[in-house]
BATIDO-671090 format. One line per 4 residues: number of its first residue (from 0); their letters; for each residue x, y, z of N, C-alpha, C, CB. Coordinates in Angstrom, 2 decimals, m for minus. Glycine has a CB too. Layout:
N
NUM) a) X,Y,Z,X,Y,Z,X,Y,Z,X,Y,Z; ...
***
This chain:
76
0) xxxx) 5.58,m16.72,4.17,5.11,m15.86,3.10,3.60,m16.00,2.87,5.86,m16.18,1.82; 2.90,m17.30,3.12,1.93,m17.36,3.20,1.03,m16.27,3.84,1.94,m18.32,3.54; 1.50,m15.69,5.12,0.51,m14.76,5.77,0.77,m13.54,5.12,0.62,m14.62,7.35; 1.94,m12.96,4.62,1.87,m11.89,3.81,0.95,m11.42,2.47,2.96,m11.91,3.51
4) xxxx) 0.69,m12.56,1.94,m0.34,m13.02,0.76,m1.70,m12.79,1.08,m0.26,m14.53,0.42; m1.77,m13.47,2.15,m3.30,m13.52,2.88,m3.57,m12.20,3.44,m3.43,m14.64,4.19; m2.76,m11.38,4.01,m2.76,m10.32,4.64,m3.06,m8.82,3.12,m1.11,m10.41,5.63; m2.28,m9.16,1.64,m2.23,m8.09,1.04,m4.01,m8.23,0.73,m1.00,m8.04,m0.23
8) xxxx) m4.34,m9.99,0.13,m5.19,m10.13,m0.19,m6.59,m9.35,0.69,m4.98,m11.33,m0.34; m6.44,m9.15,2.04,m7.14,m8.90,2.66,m7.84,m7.15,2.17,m6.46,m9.25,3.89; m6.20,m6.68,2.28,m5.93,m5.04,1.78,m6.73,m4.98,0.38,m4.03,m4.60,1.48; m6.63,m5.87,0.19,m7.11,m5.17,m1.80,m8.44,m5.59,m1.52,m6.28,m6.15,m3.74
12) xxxx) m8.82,m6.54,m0.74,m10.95,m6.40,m0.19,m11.27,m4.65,0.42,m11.48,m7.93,1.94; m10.43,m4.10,0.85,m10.90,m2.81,1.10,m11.24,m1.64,0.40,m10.30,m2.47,1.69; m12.35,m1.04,0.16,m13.02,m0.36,m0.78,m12.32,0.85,m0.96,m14.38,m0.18,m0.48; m12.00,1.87,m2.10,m11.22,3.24,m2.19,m12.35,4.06,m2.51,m9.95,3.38,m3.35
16) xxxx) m12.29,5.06,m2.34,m13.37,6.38,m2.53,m12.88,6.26,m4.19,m12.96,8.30,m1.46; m14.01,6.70,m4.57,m14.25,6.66,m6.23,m14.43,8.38,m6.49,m15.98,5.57,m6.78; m14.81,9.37,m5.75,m15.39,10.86,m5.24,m15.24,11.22,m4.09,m16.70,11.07,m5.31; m15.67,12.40,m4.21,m15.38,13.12,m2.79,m17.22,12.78,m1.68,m14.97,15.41,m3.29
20) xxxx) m17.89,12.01,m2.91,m19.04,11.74,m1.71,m19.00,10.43,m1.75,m20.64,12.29,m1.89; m18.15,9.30,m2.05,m18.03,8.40,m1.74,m17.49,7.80,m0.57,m17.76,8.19,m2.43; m17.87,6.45,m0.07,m17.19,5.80,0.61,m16.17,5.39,0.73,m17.46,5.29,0.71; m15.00,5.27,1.69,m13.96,4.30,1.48,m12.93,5.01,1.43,m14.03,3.48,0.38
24) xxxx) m11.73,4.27,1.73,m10.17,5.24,2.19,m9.82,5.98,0.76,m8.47,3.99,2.75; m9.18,6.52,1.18,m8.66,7.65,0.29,m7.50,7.28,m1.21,m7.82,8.64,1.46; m6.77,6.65,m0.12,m5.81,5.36,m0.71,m5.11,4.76,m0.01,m4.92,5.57,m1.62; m4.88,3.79,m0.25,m4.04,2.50,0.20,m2.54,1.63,m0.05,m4.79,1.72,m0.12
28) xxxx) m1.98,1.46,0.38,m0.94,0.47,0.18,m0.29,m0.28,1.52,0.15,1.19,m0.60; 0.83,m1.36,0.65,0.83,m2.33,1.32,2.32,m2.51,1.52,0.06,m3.37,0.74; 2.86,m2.45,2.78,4.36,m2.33,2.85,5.00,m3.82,3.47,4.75,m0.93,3.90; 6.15,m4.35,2.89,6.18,m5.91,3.39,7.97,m5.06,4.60,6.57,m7.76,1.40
32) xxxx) 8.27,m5.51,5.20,9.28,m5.23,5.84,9.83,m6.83,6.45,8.86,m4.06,6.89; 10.97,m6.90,6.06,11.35,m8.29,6.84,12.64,m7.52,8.23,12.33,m9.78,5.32; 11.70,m8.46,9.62,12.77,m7.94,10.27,12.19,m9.41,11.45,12.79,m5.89,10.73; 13.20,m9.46,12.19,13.31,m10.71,13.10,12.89,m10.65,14.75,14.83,m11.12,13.01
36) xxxx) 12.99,m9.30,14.94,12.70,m8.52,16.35,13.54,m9.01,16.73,11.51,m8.56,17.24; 15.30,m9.34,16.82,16.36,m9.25,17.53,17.31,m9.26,17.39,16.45,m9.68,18.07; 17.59,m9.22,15.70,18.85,m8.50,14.91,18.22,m7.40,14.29,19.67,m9.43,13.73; 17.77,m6.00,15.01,17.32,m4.88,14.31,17.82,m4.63,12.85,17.65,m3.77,15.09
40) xxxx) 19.45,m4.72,13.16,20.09,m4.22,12.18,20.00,m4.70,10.90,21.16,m4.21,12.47; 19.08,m6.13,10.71,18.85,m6.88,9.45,17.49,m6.13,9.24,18.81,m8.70,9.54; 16.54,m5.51,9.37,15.54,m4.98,8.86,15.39,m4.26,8.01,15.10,m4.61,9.39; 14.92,m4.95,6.63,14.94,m4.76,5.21,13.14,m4.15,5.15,15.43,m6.48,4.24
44) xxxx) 13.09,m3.50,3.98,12.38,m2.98,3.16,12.18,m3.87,2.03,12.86,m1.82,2.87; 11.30,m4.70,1.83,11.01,m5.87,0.65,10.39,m5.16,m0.78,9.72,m7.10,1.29; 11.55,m5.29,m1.47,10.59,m4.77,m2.44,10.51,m5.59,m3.77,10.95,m3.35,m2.75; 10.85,m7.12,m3.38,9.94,m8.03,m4.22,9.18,m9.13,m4.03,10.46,m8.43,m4.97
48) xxxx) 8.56,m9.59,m5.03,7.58,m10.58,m4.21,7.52,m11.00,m2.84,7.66,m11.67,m4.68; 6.67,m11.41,m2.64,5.27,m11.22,m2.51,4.87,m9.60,m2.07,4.77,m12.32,m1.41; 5.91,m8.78,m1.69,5.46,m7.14,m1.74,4.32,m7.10,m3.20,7.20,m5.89,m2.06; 4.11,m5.60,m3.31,3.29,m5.21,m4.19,4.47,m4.77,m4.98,2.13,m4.25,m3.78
52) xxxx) 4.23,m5.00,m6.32,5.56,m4.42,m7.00,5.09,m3.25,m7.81,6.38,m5.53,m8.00; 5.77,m2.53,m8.56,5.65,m1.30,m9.05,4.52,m1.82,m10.39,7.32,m0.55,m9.45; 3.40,m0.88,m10.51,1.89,m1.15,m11.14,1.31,m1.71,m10.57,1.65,m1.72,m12.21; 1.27,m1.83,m9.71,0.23,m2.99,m8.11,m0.39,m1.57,m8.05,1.35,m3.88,m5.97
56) xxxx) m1.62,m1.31,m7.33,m2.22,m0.87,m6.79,m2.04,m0.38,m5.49,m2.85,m1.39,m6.96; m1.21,m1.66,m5.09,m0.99,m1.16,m3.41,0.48,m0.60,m3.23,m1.18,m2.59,m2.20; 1.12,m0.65,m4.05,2.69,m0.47,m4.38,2.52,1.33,m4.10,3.30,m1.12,m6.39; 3.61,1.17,m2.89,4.09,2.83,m1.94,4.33,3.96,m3.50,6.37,2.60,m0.63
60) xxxx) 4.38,3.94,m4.66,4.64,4.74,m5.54,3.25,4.84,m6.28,5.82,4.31,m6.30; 1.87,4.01,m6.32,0.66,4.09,m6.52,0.23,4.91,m5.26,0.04,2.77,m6.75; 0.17,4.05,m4.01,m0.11,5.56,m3.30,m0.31,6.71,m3.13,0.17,5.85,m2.98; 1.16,7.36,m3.35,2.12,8.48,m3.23,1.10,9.46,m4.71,4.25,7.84,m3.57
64) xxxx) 0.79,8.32,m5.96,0.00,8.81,m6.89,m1.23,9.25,m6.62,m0.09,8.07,m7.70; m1.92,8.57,m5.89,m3.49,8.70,m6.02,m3.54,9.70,m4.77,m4.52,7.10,m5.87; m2.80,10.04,m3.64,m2.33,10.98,m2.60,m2.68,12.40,m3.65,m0.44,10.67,m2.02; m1.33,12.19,m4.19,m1.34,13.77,m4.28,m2.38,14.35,m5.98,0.74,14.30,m4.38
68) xxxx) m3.10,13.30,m6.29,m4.17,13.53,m7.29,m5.48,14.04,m6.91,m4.42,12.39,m7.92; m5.59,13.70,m5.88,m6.31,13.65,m4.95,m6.42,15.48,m4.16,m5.64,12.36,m4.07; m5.26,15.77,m3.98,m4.46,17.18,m3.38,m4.82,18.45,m4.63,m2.33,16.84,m3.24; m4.18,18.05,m5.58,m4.20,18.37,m6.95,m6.01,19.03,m7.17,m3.73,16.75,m7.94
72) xxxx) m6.50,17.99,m7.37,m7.89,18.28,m7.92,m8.97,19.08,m6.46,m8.61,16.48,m8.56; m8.43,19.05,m5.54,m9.36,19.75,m4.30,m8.52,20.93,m4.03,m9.60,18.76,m2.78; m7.54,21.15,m4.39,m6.10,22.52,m3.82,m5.96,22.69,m5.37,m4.06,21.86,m2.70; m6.50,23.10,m6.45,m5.88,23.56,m7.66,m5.19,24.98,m7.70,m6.88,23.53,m8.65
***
């Protein structure tokens, strides 16, 4: 779990566009998946700790937010 930590930590050092003349990705998140590479069939979708949990920033439903806000305000 340690490298998952180190790895989100890494994600949230990466800068988000603040504007449309700014720098930096658009948006971001951070998906944890536990799988073993040789019981496929156990490959889970983590969706607690150390994942990003729901009000995280990097959490797939913040995303999905700042995505289509993003859509919204340039496609009105």
């Amino acid at each position: 779990m340690a490298l998952v930590e180190h790895c989100l930590n890494e994600m949230r050092n990466i800068s988000e566009r603040t504007g449309s003349s700014s720098s930096g990705m658009e948006a971001k998140c951070f998906i944890v998946v536990e799988m073993d590479n040789e019981n496929l069939e156990s490959t889970a979708y983590i969706e607690r700790a150390p994942a990003p949990l729901v009000g995280d920033p990097l959490n797939y439903d913040s995303f999905l937010q700042r995505i289509c806000g993003f859509y919204e305000r340039r496609y009105p």
